[in-house]
RODO-2510 file (C-alpha; in nm, 4 decimals, decimal comma):
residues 330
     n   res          X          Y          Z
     1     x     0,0000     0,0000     0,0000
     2     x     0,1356     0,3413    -0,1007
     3     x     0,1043     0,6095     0,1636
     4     x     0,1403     0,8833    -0,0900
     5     x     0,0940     0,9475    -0,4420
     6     x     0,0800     1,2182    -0,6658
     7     x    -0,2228     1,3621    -0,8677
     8     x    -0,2584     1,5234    -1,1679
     9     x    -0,1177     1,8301    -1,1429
    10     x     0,1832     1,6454    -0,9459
    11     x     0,1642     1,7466    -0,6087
    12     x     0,1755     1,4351    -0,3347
    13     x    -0,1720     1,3618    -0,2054
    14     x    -0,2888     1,0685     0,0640
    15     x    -0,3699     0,7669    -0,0988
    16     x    -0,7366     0,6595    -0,0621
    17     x    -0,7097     0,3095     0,0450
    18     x    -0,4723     0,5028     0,3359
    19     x    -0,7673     0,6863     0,4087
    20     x    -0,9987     0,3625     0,4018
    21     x    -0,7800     0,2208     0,6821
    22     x    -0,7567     0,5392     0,8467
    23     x    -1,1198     0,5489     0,8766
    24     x    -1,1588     0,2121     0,9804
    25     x    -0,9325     0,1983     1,2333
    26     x    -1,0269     0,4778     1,3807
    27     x    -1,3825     0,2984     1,4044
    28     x    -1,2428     0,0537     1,5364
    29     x    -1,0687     0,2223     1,8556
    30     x    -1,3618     0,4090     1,9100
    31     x    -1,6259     0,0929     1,9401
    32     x    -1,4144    -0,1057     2,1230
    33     x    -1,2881     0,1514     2,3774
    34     x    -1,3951     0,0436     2,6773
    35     x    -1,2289    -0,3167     2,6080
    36     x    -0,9032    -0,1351     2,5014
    37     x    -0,8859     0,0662     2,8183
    38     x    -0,9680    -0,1814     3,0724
    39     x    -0,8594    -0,5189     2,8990
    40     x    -0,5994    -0,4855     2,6354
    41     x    -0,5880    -0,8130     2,5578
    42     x    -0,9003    -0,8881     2,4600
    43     x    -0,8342    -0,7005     2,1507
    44     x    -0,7560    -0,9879     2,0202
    45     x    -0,9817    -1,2662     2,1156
    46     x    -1,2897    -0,9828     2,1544
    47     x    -1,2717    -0,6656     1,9817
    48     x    -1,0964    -0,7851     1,6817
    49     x    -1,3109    -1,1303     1,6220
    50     x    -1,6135    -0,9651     1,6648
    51     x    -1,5708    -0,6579     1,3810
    52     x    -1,7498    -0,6342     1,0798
    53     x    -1,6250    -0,8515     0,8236
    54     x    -1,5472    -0,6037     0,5857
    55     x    -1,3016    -0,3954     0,8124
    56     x    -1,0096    -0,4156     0,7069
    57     x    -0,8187    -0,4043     1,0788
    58     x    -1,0165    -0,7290     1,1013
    59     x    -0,8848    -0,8916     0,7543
    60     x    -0,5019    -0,7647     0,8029
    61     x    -0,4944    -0,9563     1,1905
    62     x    -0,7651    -1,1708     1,2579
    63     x    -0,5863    -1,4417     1,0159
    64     x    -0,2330    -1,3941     1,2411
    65     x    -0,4335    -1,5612     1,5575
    66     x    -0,3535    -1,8741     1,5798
    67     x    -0,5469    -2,0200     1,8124
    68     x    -0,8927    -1,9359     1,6139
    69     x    -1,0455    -2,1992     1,4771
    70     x    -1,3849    -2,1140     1,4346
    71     x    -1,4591    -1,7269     1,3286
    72     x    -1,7980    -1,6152     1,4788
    73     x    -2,0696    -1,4863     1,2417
    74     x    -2,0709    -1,0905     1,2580
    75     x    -2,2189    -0,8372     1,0576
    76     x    -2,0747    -0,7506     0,7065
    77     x    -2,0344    -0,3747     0,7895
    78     x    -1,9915    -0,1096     1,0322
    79     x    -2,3101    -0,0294     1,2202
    80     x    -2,4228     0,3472     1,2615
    81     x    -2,3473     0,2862     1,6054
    82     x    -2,0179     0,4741     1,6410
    83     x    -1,9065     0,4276     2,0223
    84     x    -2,1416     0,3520     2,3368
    85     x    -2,0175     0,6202     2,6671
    86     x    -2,0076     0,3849     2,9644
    87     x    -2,0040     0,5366     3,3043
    88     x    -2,3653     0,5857     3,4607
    89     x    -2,4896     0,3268     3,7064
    90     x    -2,8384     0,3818     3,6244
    91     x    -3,0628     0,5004     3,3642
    92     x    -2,9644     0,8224     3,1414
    93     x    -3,2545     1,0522     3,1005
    94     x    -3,1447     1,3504     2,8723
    95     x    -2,8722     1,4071     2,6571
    96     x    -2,7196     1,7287     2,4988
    97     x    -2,4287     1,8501     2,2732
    98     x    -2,2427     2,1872     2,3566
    99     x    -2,2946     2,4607     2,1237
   100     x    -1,9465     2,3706     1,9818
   101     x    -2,0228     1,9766     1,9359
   102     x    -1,6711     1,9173     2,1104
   103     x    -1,9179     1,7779     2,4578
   104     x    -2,2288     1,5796     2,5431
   105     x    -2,3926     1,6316     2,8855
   106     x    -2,5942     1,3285     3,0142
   107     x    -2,8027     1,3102     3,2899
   108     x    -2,8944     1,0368     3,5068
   109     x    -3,1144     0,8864     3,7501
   110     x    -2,7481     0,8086     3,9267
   111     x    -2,7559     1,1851     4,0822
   112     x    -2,4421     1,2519     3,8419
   113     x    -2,4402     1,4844     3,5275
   114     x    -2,1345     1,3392     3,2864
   115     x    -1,9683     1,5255     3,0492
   116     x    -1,8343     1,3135     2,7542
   117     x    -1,5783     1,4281     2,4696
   118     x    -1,7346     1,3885     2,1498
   119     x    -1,3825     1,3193     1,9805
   120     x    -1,2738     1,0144     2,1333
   121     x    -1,5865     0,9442     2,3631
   122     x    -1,3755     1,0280     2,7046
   123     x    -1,5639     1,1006     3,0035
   124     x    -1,4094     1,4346     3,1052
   125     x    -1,5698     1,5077     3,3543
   126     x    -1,8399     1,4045     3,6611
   127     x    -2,0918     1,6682     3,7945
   128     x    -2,1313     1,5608     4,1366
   129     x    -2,3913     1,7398     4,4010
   130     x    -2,7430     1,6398     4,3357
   131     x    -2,9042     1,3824     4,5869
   132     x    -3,1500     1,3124     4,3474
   133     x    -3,2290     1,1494     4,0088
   134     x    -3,1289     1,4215     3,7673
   135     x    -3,4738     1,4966     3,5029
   136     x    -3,2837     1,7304     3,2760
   137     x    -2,9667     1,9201     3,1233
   138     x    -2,8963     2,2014     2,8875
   139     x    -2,5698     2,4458     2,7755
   140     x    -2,5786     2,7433     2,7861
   141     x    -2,6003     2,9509     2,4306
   142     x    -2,2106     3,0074     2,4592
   143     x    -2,1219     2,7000     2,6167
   144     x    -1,9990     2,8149     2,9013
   145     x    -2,1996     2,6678     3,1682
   146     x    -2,4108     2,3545     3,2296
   147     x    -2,7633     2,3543     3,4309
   148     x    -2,9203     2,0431     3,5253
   149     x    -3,2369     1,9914     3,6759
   150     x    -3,3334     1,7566     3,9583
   151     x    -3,5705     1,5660     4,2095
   152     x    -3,4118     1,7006     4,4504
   153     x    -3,5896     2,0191     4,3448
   154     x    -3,2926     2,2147     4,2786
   155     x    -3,1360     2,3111     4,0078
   156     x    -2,7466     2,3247     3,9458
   157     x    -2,5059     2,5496     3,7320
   158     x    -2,1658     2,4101     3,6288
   159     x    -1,8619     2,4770     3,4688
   160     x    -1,8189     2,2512     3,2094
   161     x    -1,4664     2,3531     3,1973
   162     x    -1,3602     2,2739     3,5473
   163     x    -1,6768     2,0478     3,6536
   164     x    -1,6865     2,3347     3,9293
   165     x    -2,0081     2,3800     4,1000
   166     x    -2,1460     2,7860     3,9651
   167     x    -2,4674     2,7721     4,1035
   168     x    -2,7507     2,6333     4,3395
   169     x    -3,0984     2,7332     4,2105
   170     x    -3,2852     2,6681     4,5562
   171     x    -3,7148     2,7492     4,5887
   172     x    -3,9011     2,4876     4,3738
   173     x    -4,1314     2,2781     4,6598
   174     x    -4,1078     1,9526     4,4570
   175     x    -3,9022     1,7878     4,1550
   176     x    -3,8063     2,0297     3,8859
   177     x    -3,9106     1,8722     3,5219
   178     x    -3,7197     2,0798     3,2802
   179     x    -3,4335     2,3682     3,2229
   180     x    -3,3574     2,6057     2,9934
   181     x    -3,1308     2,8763     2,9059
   182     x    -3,2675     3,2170     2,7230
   183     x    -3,1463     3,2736     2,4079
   184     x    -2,8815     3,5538     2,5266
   185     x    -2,7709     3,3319     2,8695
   186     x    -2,9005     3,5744     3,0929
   187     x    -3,1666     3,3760     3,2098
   188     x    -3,2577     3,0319     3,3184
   189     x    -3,6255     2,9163     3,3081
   190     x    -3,7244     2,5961     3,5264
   191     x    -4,0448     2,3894     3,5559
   192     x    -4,1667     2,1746     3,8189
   193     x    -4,3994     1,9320     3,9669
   194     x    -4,4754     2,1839     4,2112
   195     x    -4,7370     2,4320     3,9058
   196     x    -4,5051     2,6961     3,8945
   197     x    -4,1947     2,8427     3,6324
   198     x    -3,9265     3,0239     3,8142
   199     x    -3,6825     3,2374     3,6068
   200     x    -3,3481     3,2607     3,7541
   201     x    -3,0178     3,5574     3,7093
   202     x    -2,7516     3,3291     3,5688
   203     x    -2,4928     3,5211     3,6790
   204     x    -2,6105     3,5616     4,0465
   205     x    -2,8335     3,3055     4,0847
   206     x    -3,1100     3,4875     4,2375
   207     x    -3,4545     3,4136     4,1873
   208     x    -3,6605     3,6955     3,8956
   209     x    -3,9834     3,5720     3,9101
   210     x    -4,2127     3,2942     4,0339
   211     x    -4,4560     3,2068     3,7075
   212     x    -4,7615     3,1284     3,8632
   213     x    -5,1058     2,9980     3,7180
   214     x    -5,1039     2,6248     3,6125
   215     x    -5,2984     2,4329     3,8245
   216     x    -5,1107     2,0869     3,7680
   217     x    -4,7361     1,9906     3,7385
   218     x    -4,5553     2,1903     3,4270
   219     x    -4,3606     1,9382     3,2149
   220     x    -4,1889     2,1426     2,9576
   221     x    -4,0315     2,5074     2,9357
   222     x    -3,8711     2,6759     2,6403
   223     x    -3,8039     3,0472     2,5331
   224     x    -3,9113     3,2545     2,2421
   225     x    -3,6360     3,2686     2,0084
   226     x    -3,5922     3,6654     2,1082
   227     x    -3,6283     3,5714     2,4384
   228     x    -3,9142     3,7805     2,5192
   229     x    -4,1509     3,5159     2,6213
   230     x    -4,1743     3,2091     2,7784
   231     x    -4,4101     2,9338     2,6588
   232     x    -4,5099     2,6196     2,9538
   233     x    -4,6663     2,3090     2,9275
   234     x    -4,8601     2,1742     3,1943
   235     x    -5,0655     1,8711     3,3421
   236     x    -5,3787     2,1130     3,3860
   237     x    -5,4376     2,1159     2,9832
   238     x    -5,2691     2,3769     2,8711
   239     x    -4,9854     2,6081     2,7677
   240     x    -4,8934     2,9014     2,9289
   241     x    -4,7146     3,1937     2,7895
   242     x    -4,5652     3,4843     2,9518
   243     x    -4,3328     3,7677     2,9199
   244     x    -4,0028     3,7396     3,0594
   245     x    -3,9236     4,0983     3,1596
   246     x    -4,2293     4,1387     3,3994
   247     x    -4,3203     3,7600     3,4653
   248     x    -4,6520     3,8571     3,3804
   249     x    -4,9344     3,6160     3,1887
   250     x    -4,9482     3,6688     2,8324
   251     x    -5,2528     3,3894     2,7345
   252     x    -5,3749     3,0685     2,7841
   253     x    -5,4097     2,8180     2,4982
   254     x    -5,6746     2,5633     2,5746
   255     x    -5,7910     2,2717     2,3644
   256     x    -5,6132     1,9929     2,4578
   257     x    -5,7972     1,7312     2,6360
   258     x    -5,5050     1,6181     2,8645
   259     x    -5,1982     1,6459     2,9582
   260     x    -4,9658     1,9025     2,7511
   261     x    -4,6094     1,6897     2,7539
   262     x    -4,4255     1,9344     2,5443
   263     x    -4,3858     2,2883     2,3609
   264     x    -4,1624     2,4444     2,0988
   265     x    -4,1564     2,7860     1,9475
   266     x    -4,1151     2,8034     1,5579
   267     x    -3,7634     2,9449     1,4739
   268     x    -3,9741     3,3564     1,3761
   269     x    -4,1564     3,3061     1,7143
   270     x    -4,4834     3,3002     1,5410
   271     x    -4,6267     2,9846     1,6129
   272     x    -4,5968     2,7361     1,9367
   273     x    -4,6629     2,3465     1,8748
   274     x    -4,7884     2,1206     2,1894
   275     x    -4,7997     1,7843     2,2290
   276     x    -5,0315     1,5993     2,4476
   277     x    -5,1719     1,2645     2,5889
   278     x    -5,4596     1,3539     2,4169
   279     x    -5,2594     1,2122     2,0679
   280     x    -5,2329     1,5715     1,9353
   281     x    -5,0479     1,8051     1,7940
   282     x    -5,1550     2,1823     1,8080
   283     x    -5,0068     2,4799     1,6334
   284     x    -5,1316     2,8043     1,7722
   285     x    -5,0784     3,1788     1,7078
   286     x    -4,8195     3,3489     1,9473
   287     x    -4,9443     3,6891     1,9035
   288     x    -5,2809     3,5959     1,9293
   289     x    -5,3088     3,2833     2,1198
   290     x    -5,5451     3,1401     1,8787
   291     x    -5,5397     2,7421     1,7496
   292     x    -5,4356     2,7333     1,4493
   293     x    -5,3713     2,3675     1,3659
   294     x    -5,5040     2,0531     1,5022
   295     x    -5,2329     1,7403     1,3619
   296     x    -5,4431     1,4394     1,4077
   297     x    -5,2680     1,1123     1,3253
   298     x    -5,1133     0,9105     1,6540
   299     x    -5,3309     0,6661     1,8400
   300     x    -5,1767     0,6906     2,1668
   301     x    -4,9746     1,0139     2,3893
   302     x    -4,7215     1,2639     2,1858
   303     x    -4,4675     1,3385     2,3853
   304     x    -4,2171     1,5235     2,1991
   305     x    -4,2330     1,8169     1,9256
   306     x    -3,9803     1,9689     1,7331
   307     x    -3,9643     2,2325     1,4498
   308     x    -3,7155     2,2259     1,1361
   309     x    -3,4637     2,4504     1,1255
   310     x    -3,6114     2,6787     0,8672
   311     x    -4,0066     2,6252     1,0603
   312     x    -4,1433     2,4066     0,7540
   313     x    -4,1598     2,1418     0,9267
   314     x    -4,2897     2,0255     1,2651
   315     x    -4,2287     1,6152     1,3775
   316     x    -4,3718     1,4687     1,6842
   317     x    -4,2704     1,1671     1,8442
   318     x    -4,5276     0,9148     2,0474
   319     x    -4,5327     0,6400     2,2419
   320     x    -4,7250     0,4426     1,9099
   321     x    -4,3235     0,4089     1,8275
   322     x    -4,3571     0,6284     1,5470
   323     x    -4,2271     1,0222     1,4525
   324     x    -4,4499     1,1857     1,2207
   325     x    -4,3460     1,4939     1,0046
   326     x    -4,6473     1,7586     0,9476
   327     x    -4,6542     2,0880     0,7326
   328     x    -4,7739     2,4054     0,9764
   329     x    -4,8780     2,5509     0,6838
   330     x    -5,1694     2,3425     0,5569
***
């Protein structure tokens, strides 16, 4: 195999079958990490007899071993499975990349937010404090800090660079559901079991304003895309929005039938989209507070809702196993 060679206009270039092995090899460090690290050895009679046929780390060694005498069927290629991060002793509820993609936060019902490096799958670092199963995490819009949200009814700011503790969000009377950052990073929003939104200073800490009005447990939070409002979804029915300067009600969009499990702004801020256990999606008017929509289509709870980048598209996802993808516009 030729490391180099030179194109057409003669200047050396990396051959592509160098690149092929490259790639694959670097797919293969990064599945079989956690073998590498703790058993190095069992390269040889795990990681490396259990790769795709096709690799090609697989077809230059596995044929050197010896002692194999039967090859174990595998698959024929690589999987879009790239690495799994190992670390959590119990279940991971919410994941999240930093605005640069270089981190993922994961929370966990072990009372520990990890941070993991995206490049090599690397657990950099372990956000210890929370006595609690931790619901929810978020970065902030410049990456700089980490808030996770708790049972334990707090919620925590960390520095993702350090792992340092920034920040204890103390006053929510039962387990807080969701967090959020506002678009500048000024603010944090927070939603809990116990009906209320609080809206926090992120660089002091100190509480702005108690949102108060839902008369069941508020599930989902998220901020206007100009960060002048602040849209809630609740167990009472409906979605809440209100103005983040004064903390004051803005409207009340009722229709659902039960519980609202989630809300999204569209990227202009002109329409929200809720999900409930009622199987619907509903687009409403922001300005207005108007329905505007009614997505009919799942048999059983929504519980997620997203819109495209570009607001063309909304998809839900339900517990019928399915995501459907709907047009706001018709």
């Amino acid at each position: 195999m030729n490391e180099v060679m030179l194109n057409k206009e003669g200047v050396l270039g990396i051959c592509p079958r160098l690149l092929e092995l490259a790639y694959d090899a670097r797919r293969f460090i990064l599945h079989n990490r956690s073998i590498i690290e703790s058993a190095p050895l069992q390269v040889y009679s795990a990681a490396l007899l259990f790769t795709p046929e096709s690799s090609i780390v697989r077809k230059q060694y596995l044929k050197r071993i010896p002692w194999i005498l039967m090859e174990p069927k595998v698959i024929q290629k690589w999987s879009p499975l790239i690495q799994t991060l190992e670390g959590h002793s119990d279940s991971a509820n919410a994941v999240v990349f930093s605005p640069d993609e270089k981190l993922v936060a994961s929370a966990s019902s072990d009372s520990t937010v990890r941070l993991w490096d995206t490049a090599t799958g690397g657990s950099c670092r372990v956000l210890e404090g929370h006595f609690n199963w931790v619901r929810a995490v978020v970065f902030s819009p410049d990456g700089k800090l980490v808030a996770s949200a708790s049972n334990d009814n707090t919620v925590r700011l960390w520095d993702p660079a350090t792992g340092g503790s920034c920040g204890l969000l103390d006053g929510h009377l039962d387990f807080v559901t969701a967090v959020v950052f506002s678009p500048d990073g000024q603010l944090v929003a927070s939603a809990s079991n116990d009906n209320t939104v609080r809206l926090w200073d992120t660089a002091t800490g100190g509480l702005c304003g108690v949102l108060q009005g839902h008369l069941g447990w508020v599930r989902a939070v998220v901020f206007s895309p100009d960060g002048k409002l602040v849209a809630s979804a609740s167990d009472d029915r409906t979605v809440r929005l209100w103005d983040t300067a004064t903390g004051g009600p803005c409207g009340v969009l009722e229709g659902h039938s039960d519980w609202v499990n989630a809300v999204v702004f569209s990227p202009d801020g002109k329409l929200v989209a809720s999900v409930s256990s009622d199987c619907t999606v509903r687009l409403w008017d922001t300005a207005t507070g108007a329905s505007c929509r009614v997505l009919e289509g799942h048999p059983i709870p929504v519980i997620a809702v997203v819109f495209s980048p570009d607001g063309t598209l909304v998809a839900s996802a339900s517990y019928d196993a399915t995501v459907r993808l709907w047009d706001p516009a018709t």
